[in-house]
C-alpha positions as CSV (number, residue, x, y, z in Angstrom):
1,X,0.0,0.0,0.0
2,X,2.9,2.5,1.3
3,X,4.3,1.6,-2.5
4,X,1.5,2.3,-4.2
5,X,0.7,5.4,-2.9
6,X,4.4,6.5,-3.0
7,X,3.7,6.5,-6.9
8,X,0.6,8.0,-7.3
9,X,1.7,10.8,-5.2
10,X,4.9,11.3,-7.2
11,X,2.8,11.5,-10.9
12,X,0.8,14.6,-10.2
13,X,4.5,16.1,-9.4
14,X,6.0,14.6,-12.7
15,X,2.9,15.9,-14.8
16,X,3.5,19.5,-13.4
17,X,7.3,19.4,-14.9
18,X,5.7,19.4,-18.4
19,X,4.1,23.0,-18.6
20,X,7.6,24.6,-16.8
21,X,9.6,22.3,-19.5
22,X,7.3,24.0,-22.4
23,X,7.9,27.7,-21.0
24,X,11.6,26.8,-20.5
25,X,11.8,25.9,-24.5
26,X,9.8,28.3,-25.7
27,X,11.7,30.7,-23.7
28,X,15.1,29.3,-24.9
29,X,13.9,29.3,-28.5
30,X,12.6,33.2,-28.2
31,X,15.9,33.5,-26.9
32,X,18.0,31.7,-30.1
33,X,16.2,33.7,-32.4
34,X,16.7,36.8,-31.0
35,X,20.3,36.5,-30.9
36,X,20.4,35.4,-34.5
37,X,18.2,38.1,-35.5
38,X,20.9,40.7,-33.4
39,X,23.6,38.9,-35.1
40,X,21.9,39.3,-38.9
41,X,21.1,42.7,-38.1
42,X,24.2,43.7,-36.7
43,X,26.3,42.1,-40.0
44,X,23.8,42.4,-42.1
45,X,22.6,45.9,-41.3
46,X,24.1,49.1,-43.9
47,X,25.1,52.4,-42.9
48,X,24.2,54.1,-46.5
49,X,21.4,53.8,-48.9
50,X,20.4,50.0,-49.5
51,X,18.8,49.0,-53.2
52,X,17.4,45.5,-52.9
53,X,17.2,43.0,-55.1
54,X,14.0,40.6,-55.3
55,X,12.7,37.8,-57.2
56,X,13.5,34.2,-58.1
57,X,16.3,32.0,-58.4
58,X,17.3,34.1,-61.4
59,X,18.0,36.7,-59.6
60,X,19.3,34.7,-56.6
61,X,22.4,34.1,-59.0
62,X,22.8,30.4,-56.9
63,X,25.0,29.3,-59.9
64,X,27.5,31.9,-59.7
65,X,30.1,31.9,-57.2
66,X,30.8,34.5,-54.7
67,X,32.3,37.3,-56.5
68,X,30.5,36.8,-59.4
69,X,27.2,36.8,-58.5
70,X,24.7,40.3,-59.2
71,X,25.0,41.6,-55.6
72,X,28.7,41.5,-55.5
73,X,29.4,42.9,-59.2
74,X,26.5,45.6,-57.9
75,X,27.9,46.2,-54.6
76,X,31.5,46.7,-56.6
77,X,30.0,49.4,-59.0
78,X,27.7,51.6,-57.4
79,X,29.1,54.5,-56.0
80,X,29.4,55.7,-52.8
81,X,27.0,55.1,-50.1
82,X,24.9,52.5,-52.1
83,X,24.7,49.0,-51.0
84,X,23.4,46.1,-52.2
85,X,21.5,43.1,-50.9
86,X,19.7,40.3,-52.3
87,X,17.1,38.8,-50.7
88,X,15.6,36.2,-53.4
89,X,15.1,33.0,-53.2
90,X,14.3,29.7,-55.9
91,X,10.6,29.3,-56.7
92,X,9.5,32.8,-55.9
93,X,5.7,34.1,-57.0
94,X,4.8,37.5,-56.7
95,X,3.4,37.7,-53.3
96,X,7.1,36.3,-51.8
97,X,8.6,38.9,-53.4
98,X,6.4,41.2,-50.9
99,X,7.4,39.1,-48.1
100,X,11.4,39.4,-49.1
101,X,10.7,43.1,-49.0
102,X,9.4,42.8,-45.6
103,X,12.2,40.8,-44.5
104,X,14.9,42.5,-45.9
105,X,13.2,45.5,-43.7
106,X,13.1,43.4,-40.0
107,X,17.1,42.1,-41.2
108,X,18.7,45.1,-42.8
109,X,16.5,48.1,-41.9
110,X,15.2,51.1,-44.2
111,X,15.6,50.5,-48.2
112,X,16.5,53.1,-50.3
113,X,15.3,51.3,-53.9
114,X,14.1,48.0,-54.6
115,X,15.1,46.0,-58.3
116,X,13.1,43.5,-59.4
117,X,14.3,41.2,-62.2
118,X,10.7,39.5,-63.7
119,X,10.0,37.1,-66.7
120,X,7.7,38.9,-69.0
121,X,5.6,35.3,-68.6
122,X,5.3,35.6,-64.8
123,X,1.6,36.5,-65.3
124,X,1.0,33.0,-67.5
125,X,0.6,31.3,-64.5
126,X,-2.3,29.0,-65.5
127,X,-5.2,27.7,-63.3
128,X,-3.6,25.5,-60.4
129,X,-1.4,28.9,-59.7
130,X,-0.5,28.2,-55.9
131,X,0.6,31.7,-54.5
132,X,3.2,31.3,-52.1
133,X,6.1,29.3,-52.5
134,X,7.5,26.9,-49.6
135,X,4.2,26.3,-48.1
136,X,3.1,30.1,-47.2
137,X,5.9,29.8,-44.3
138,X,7.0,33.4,-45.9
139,X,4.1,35.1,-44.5
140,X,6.0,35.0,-41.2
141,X,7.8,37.9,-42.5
142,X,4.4,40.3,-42.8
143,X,4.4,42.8,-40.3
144,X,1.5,43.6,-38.2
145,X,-0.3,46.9,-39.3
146,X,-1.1,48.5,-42.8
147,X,0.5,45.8,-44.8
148,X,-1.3,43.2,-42.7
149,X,-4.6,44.0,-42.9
150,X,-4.5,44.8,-46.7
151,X,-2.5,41.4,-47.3
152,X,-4.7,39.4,-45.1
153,X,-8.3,40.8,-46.7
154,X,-6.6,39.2,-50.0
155,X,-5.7,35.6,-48.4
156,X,-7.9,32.5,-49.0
157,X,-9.2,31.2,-45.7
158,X,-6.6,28.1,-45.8
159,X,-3.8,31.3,-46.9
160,X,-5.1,32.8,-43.7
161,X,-4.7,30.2,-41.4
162,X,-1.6,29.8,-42.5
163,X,-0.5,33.5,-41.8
164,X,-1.2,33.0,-38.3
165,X,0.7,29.5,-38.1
166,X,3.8,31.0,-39.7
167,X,3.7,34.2,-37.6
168,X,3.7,32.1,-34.4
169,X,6.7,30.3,-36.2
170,X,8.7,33.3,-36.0
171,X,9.2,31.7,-32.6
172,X,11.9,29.5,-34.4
173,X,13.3,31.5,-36.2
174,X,16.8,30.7,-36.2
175,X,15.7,27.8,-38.7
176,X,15.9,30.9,-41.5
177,X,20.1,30.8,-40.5
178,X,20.3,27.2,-40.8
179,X,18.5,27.1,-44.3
180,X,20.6,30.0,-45.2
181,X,23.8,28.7,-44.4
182,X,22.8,25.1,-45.8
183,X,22.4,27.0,-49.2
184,X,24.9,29.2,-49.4
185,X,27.7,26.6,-48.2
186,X,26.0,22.8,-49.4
187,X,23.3,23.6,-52.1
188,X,24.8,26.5,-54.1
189,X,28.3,24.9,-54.7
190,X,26.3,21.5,-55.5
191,X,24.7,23.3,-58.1
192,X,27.0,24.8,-59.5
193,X,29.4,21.8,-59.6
194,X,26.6,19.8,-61.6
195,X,26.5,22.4,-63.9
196,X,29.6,22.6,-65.0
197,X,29.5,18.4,-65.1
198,X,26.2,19.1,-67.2
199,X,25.7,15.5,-67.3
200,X,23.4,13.5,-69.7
201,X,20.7,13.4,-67.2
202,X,20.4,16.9,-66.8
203,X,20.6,17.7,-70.0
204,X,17.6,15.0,-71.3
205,X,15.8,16.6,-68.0
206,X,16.1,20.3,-69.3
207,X,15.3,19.3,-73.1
208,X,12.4,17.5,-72.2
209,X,11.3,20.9,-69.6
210,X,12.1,22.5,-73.1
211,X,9.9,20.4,-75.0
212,X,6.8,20.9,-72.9
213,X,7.3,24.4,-73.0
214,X,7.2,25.2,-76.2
215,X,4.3,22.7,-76.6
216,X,2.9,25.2,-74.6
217,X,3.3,27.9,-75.9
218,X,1.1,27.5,-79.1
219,X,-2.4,27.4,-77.2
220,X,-1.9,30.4,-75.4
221,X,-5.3,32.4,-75.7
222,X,-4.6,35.4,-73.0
223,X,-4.7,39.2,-73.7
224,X,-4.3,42.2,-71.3
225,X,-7.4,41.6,-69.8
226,X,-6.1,38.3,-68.5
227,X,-2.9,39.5,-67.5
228,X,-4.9,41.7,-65.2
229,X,-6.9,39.2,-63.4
230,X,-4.6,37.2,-62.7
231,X,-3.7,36.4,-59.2
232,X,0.3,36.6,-60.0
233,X,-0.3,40.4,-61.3
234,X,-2.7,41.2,-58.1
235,X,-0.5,40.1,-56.0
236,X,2.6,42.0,-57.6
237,X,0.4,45.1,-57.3
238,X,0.5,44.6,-53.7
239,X,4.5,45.0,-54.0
240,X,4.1,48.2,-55.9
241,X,1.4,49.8,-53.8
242,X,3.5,49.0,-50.7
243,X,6.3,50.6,-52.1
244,X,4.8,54.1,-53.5
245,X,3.4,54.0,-49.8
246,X,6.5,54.2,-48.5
247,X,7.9,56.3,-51.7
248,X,10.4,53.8,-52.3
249,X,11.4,53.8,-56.2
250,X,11.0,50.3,-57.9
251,X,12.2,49.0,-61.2
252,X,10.8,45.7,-63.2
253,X,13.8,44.4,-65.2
254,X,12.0,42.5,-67.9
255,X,13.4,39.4,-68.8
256,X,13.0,36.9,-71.5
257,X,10.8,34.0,-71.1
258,X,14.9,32.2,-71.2
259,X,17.4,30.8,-73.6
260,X,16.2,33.3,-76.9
261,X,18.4,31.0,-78.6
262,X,16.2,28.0,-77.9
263,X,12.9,29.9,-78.3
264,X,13.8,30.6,-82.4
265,X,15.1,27.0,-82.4
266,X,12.0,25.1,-80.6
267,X,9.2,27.2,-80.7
268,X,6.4,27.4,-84.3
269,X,5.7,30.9,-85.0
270,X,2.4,30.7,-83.4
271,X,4.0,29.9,-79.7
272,X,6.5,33.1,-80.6
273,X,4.0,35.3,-81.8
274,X,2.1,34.4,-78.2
275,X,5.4,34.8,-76.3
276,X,5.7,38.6,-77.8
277,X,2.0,39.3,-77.1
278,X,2.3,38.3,-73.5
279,X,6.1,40.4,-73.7
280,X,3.7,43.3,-74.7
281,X,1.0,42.6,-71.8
282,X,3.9,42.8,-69.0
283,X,4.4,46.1,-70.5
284,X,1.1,47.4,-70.7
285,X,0.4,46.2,-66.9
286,X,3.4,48.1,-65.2
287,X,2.4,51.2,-68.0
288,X,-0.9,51.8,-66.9
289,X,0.6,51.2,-62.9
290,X,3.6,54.1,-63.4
291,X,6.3,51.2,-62.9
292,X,9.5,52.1,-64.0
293,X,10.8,49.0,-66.2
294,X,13.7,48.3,-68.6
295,X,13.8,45.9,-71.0
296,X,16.5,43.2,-71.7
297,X,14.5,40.4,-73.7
298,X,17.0,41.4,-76.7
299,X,19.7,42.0,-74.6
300,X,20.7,38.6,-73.3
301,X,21.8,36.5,-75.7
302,X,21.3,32.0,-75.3
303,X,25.4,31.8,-74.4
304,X,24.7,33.7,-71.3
305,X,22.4,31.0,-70.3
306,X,23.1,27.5,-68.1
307,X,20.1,25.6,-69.2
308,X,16.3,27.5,-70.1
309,X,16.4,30.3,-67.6
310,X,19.6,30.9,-65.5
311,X,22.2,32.6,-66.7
312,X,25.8,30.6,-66.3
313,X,28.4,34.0,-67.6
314,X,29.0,36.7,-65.9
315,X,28.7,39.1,-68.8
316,X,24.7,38.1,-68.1
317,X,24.9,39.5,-64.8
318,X,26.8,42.4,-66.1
319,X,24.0,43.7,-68.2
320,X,21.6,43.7,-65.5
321,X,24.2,45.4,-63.5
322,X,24.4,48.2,-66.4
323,X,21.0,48.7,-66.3
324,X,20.4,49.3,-62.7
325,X,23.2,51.7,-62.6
326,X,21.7,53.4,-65.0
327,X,18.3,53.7,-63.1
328,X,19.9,54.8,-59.9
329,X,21.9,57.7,-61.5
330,X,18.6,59.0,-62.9
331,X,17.0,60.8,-60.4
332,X,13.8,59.1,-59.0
333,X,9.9,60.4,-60.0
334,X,8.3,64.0,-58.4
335,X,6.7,61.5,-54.8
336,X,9.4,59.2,-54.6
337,X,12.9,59.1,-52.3
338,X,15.4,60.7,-54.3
């Protein structure tokens, strides 16, 4: 009996430990992250005007090595006190981008211009168009205020529940370093390595990509009404009106749908004649919005390229480079930040 009731009275006492042990954690977590975040912050943070770079793995440049990639040619060009950052990632839609702009705000602080390199077929997205990348763990990066309500009005009830499950993940947030550091010291030197092996697998892998592409291509039915309604361009006019909020000059860098070269080669007529009528769409969208844009469709010639739509030569990177200088030397729109 003096057994038995030895035990019972010691589980009430063990089944109290759990709620202390899950304070203790998520006080050690909040406590992780927030160190990180000091740390990013504290390297990561300029003293002179920021421009920001945004978009996909294009932009991300994760096939070019450090030195070569668009920040660093950027950062080693623009004059003094500009700094560059890039804060894309692989598989980014429209309404990440907004979220990379909100995170480059919580990591770096204030930015002075933002660059966005775009493929004029981003608004082609079809019907199964799913608008957040990674499982909508980006939204973790919306701030709470303006941007939140007038983000959160546009969400999906799923989207929204997601919001909420992502903002409380900000809770582990020193997961972001780890993936970072994972990509920029195990994934991007993979990739690059197999590029430059370019072996026969890869190759069928990219031809065949190609193939389907192209097929395409020749039942494409949209017009600038389409490109409108979209969700991709509703969600990219999210981007812009957060930024004219903030007077924060932005320029769309219209790229080509990829590889040019390829396009004459594997493409009928009738899939290039609907690649130039959705070229002229993008235009007429960030026309009728006041978007600065410059076009380098005709500017990027197929032996810049790796496979369809990354760019494997640094003379690639230097045109975009050329252009953006360009754009900050001119001085920014009567309403925007100098």
């Amino acid at each position: 009996m003096a057994q038995s009731s030895s035990t019972s009275s010691s589980e009430p006492r063990r089944a109290s430990r759990w709620p202390k042990a899950a304070l203790w954690c998520v006080v050690g977590c909040l406590v992780v992250t927030g160190l990180c975040w000091a740390g990013v912050r504290g390297v990561g943070g300029t003293q002179g005007s920021t421009v920001l770079l945004v978009g996909d793995s294009f932009t991300g440049n994760y096939r070019f090595a450090e030195g070569d990639r668009l920040q660093d040619l950027l950062a080693d060009q623009l004059p003094s006190p500009w700094a560059a950052r890039n804060f894309a990632w692989p598989g980014a839609r429209t309404l990440d981008i907004l979220m990379q702009f909100h995170k480059a705000e919580t990591l770096v602080g204030d930015v002075e211009r933002v660059v966005l390199p775009l493929f004029v077929t981003k608004f082609n997205v079809g019907s199964n168009y799913i608008r957040l990348d990674k499982r909508g763990d980006t939204l973790k990066w919306l701030p709470w205020g303006e941007d939140f309500g007038r983000v959160y009005e546009r969400l999906s009830t799923a989207e929204r529940k997601a919001l909420l499950i992502h903002q409380m993940g900000l809770l582990v947030g020193f997961y972001d370093l780890v993936e970072y550091l994972y990509v920029e010291h195990l994934q991007s030197p993979n990739e690059r390595a197999v590029m430059r092996r370019d072996p026969a697998h890869r190759r069928a892998r990219i031809n065949a990509k190609n193939a389907r592409r192209a097929a395409n291509w020749d039942t494409y039915a949209g017009d600038v009404a389409t490109v409108n309604e979209s969700q991709a361009a509703r969600d990219l006019e999210l981007l812009v009106d957060t930024l004219a909020a903030r007077q924060i000059p932005l320029l769309i860098i219209w790229l080509p749908v990829g590889n040019m070269d390829l396009v004459r080669e594997t493409f009928t007529p009738r899939a290039q004649a609907n690649l130039e009528a959705m070229r002229r769409q993008a235009h007429a969208w960030t026309k009728a919005r006041g978007v600065e844009t410059v076009d380098l469709v005709d500017r990027l010639p197929g032996a810049y390229y790796d496979d369809f739509t990354h760019l494997n030569q640094v003379a690639g990177n230097q045109v975009l480079v050329d252009a953006i200088k360009d754009w900050i030397a001119t001085p920014a729109p009567p309403g925007l930040r100098p």
